[in-house]
C-alpha positions as CSV (number, residue, x, y, z in Angstrom):
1,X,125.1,20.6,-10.4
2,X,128.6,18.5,-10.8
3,X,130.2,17.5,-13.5
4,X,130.4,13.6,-14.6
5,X,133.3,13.7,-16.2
6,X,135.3,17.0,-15.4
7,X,135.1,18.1,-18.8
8,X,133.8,22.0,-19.3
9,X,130.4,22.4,-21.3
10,X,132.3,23.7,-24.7
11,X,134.0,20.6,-24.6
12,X,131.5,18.4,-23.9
13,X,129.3,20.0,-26.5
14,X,132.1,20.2,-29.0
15,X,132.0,16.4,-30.8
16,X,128.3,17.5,-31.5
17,X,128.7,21.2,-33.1
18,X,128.0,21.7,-36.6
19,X,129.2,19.8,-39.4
20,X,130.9,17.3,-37.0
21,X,129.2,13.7,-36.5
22,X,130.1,11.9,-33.5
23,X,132.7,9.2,-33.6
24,X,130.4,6.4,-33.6
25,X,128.0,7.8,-36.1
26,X,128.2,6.5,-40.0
27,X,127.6,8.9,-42.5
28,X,124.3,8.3,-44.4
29,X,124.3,6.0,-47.4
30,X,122.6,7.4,-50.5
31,X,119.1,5.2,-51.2
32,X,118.3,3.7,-54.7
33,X,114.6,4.4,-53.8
34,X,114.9,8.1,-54.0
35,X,114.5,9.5,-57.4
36,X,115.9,13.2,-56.4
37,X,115.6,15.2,-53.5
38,X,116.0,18.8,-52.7
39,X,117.8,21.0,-49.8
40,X,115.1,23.6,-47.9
41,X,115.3,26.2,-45.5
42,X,114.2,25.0,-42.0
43,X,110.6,26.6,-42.4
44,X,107.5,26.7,-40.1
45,X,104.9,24.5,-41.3
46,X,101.2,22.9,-40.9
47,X,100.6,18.7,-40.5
48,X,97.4,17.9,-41.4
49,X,96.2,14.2,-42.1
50,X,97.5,12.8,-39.2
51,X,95.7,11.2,-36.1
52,X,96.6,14.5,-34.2
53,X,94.6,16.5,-36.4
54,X,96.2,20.2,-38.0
55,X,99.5,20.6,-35.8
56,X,102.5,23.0,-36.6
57,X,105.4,21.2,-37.6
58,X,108.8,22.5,-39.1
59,X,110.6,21.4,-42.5
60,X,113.5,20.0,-42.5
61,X,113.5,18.4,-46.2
62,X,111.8,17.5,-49.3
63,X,112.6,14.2,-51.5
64,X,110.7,12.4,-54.2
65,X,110.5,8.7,-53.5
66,X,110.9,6.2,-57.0
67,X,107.6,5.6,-58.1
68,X,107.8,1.9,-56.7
69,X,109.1,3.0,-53.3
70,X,106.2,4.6,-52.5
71,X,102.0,4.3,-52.1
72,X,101.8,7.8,-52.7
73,X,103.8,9.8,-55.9
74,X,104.6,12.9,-55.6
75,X,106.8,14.7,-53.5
76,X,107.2,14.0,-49.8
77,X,108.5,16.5,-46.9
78,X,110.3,15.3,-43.4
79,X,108.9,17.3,-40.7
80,X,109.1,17.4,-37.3
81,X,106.1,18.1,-35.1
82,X,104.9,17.8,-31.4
83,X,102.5,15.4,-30.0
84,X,100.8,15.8,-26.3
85,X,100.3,12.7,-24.4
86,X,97.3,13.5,-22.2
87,X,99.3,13.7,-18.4
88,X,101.9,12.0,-20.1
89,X,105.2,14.4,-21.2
90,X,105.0,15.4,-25.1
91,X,106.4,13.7,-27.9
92,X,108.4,15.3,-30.8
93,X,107.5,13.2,-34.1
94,X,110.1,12.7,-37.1
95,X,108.1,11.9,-40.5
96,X,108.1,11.5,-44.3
97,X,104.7,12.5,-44.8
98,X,103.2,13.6,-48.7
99,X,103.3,16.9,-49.7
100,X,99.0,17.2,-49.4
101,X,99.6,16.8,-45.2
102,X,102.2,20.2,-45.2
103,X,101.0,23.9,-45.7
104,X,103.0,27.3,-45.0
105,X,102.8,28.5,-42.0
């Protein structure tokens, strides 16, 4: 395969390693509808409740939503999880889902 762009892989991978944001990205802006959230360690977890049925996922975060920003209180987790299409090439789902749909793995 050629390159585009005659750039090496290192440095066309560079503007994306860790800690580094690309130039066009803006950096997050905190939300007034989180009351507190919390760092976790990426860990391997269960979805359940969703129209997939009981899927493994992975944990990426844990916030709890202001009581008015959300149907649900309680804490919430973002997880990422894969959903097969029938013939059609799987789908990787990002989510804030309540902490009743996660389990340990």
């Amino acid at each position: 395969m050629g390159r585009r762009d005659g750039r090496t892989l290192a440095e066309r991978v560079q503007p994306s390693g860790p800690g580094q944001s690309p130039p066009s990205a803006q950096p997050p802006q905190p939300s007034s509808e989180v009351v507190r959230a919390r760092p976790v360690v990426r860990r391997h977890c269960w979805v359940q409740g969703v129209p997939e049925g009981r899927c493994p996922g992975l944990l990426v975060e844990w916030r709890q939503p202001a009581p008015a920003a959300s149907a649900t209180p309680g804490w919430e987790g973002r997880v990422l999880y894969v959903v097969s299409q029938g013939a059609g090439p799987p789908v990787v789902v990002e989510a804030w889902l309540p902490a009743e749909h996660l389990s340990p793995a």
